[in-house]
VOLO-216461 format. One record per residue (C-alpha): x, y, z; residue number from 1; residue in three letters. Coordinates in Angstrom, 3 decimals. Each point is the difference from the previous one (the first is absolute). Example, Ala and Ser with C-alpha at 12.3 -4.5 7.8 and 13.67 -1.06 7.14 Angstrom:
# VOLO-216461
REC_c1_c2_c3_pos_code
REC_12.300_-4.500_7.800_1_ALA
REC_1.370_3.440_-0.660_2_SER
***
This chain:
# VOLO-216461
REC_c1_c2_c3_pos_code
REC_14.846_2.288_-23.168_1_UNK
REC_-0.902_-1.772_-3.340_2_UNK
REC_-0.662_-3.491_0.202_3_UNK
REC_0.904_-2.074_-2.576_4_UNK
REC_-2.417_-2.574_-2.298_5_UNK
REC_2.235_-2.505_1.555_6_UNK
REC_-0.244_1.011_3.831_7_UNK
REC_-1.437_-2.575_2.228_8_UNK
REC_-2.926_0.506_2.503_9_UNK
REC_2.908_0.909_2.600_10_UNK
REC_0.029_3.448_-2.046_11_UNK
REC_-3.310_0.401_0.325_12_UNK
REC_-1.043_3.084_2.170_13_UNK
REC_-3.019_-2.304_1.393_14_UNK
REC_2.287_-2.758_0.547_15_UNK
REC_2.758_1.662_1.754_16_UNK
REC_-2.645_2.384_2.649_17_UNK
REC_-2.115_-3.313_0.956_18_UNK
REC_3.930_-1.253_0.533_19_UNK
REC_0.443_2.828_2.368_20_UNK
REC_-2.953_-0.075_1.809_21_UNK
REC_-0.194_-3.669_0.690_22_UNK
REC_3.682_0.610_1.626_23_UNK
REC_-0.960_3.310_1.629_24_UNK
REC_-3.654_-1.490_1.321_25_UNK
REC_2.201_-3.189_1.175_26_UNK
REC_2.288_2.070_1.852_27_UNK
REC_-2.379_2.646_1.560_28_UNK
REC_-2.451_-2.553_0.851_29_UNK
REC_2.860_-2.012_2.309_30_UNK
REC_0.793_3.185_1.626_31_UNK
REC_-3.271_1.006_1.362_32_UNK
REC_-0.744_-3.996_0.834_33_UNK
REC_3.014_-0.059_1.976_34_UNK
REC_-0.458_3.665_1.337_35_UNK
REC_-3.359_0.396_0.854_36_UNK
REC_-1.954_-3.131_-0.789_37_UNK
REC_-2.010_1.226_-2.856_38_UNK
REC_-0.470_-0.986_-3.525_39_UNK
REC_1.058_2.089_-2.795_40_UNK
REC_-3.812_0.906_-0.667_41_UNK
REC_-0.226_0.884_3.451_42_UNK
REC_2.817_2.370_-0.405_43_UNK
REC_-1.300_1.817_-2.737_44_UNK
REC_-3.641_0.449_1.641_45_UNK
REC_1.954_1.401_2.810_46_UNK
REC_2.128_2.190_-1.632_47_UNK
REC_-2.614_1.395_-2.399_48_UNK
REC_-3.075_0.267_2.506_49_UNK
REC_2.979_1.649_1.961_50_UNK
REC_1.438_2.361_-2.520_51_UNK
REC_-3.031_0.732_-1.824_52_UNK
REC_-3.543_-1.661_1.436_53_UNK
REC_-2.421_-0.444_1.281_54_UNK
REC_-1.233_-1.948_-3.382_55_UNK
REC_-2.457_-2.220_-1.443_56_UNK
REC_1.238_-3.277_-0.768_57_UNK
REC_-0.281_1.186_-3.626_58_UNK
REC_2.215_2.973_0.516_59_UNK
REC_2.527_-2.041_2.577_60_UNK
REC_0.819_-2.510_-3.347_61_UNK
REC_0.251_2.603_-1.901_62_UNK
REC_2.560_1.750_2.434_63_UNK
REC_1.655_-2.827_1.655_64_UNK
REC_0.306_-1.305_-3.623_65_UNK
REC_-2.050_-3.677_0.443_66_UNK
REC_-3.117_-1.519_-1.531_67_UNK
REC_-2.969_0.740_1.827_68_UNK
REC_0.078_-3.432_1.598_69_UNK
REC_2.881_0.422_1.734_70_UNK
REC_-0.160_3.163_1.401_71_UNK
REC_-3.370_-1.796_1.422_72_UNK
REC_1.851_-2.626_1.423_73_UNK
REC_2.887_1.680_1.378_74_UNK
REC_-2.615_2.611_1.379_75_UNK
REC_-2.318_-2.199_1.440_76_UNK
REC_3.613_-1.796_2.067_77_UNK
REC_0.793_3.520_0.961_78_UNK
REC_-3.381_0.450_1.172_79_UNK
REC_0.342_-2.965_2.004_80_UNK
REC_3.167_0.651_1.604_81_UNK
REC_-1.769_2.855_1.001_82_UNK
REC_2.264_2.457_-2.131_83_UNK
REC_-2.509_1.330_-2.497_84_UNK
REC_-3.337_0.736_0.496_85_UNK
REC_-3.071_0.622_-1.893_86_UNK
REC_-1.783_3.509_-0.061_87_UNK
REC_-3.259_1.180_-2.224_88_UNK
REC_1.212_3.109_-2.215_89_UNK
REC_-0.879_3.126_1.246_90_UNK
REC_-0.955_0.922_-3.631_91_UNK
REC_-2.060_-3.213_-1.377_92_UNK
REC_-1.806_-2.293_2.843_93_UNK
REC_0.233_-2.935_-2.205_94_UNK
REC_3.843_0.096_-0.129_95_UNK
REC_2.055_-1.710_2.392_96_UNK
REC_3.579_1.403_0.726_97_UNK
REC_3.052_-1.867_1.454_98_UNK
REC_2.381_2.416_2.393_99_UNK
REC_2.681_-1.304_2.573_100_UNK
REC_-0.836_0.251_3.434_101_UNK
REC_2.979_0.633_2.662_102_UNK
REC_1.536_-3.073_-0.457_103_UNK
REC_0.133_-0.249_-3.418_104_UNK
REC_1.269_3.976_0.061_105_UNK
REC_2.999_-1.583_1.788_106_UNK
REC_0.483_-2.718_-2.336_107_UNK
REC_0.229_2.711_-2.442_108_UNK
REC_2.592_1.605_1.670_109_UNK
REC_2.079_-3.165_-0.445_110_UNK
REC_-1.062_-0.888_-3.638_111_UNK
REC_1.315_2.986_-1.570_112_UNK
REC_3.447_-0.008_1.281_113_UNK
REC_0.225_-3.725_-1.238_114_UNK
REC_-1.385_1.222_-3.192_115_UNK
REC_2.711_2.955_-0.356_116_UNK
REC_2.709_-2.135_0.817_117_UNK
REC_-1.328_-2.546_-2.864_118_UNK
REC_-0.145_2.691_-2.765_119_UNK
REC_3.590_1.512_1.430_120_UNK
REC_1.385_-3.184_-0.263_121_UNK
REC_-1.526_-1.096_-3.625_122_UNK
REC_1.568_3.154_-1.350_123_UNK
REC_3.614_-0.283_1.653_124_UNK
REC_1.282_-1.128_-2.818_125_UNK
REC_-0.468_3.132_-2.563_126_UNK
REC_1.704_3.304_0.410_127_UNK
REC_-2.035_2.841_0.633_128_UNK
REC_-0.281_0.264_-3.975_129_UNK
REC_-1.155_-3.070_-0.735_130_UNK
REC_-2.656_0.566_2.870_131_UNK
REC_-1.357_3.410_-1.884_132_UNK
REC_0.285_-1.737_-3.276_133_UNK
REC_-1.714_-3.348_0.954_134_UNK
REC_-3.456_1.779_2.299_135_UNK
REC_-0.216_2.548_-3.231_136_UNK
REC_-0.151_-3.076_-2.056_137_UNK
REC_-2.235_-1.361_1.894_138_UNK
REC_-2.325_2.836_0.652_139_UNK
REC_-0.203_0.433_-3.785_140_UNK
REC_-1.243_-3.538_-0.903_141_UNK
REC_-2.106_0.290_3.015_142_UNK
REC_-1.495_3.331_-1.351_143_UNK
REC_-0.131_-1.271_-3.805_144_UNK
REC_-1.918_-3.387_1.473_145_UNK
REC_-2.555_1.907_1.936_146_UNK
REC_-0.304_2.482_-2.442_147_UNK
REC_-1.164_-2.572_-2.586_148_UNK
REC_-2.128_-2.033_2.703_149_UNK
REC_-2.331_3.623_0.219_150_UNK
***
């Protein structure tokens, strides 16, 4: 899509994805307050340490896709609530990793499906070709941006 010199900031790519994600982050975050008690940041340290960790905090922003404050904080909650817990790394003594004990394993169990249901509902409104078309578009400014961050 060509913008025009005339387009307003609605065209903007920026403009329109903060757009989306303010609605999507809004609606997400409701669900798992409602659900399971747990902020959004919560969520995603959950769901991250679950699919991926144990992690650093470094690594769990990176992954859970929040500034290294707030994967602190919502860590540090999680910790509290006796969810998370802190471990030294096998491999370096002076790093600390977060991993989900029991009861956070089953609040993973209940994140994801909220998650799932989330991203099945945001796309119910584009055919199966639109779908395709719209995560290859996406992939490919993805790859294109982090190619040029390296």
């Amino acid at each position: 899509m060509k913008a025009s010199a005339k387009a307003g900031l609605e065209q903007f790519l920026t403009y329109r994805l903060h757009t989306l994600n303010k609605l999507t982050e809004r609606g997400i975050s409701e669900r798992y307050h409602d659900k399971l008690g747990v902020t959004l940041p919560e969520a995603r340290v959950i769901a991250s340490v679950g699919s991926f960790g144990p992690f650093s905090i470094m690594e769990l922003a990176r992954h859970a896709n929040l500034d290294k404050s707030q994967a602190s904080r919502a860590a540090e909650a999680l910790i509290k609530q006796g969810l998370v817990r802190r471990e030294p790394s096998a491999e370096d003594g002076r790093v600390v990793l977060v991993s989900l004990t029991a009861e956070g394993r089953a609040l993973y169990r209940k994140v994801m499906p909220i998650a799932r249901k989330w991203n099945d509902d945001l796309f119910e409104c584009l055919d199966e070709q639109e779908k395709l078309a719209f995560g290859h578009a996406l992939d490919k400014i993805i790859h294109t941006m982090t190619a040029r961050e390296e």
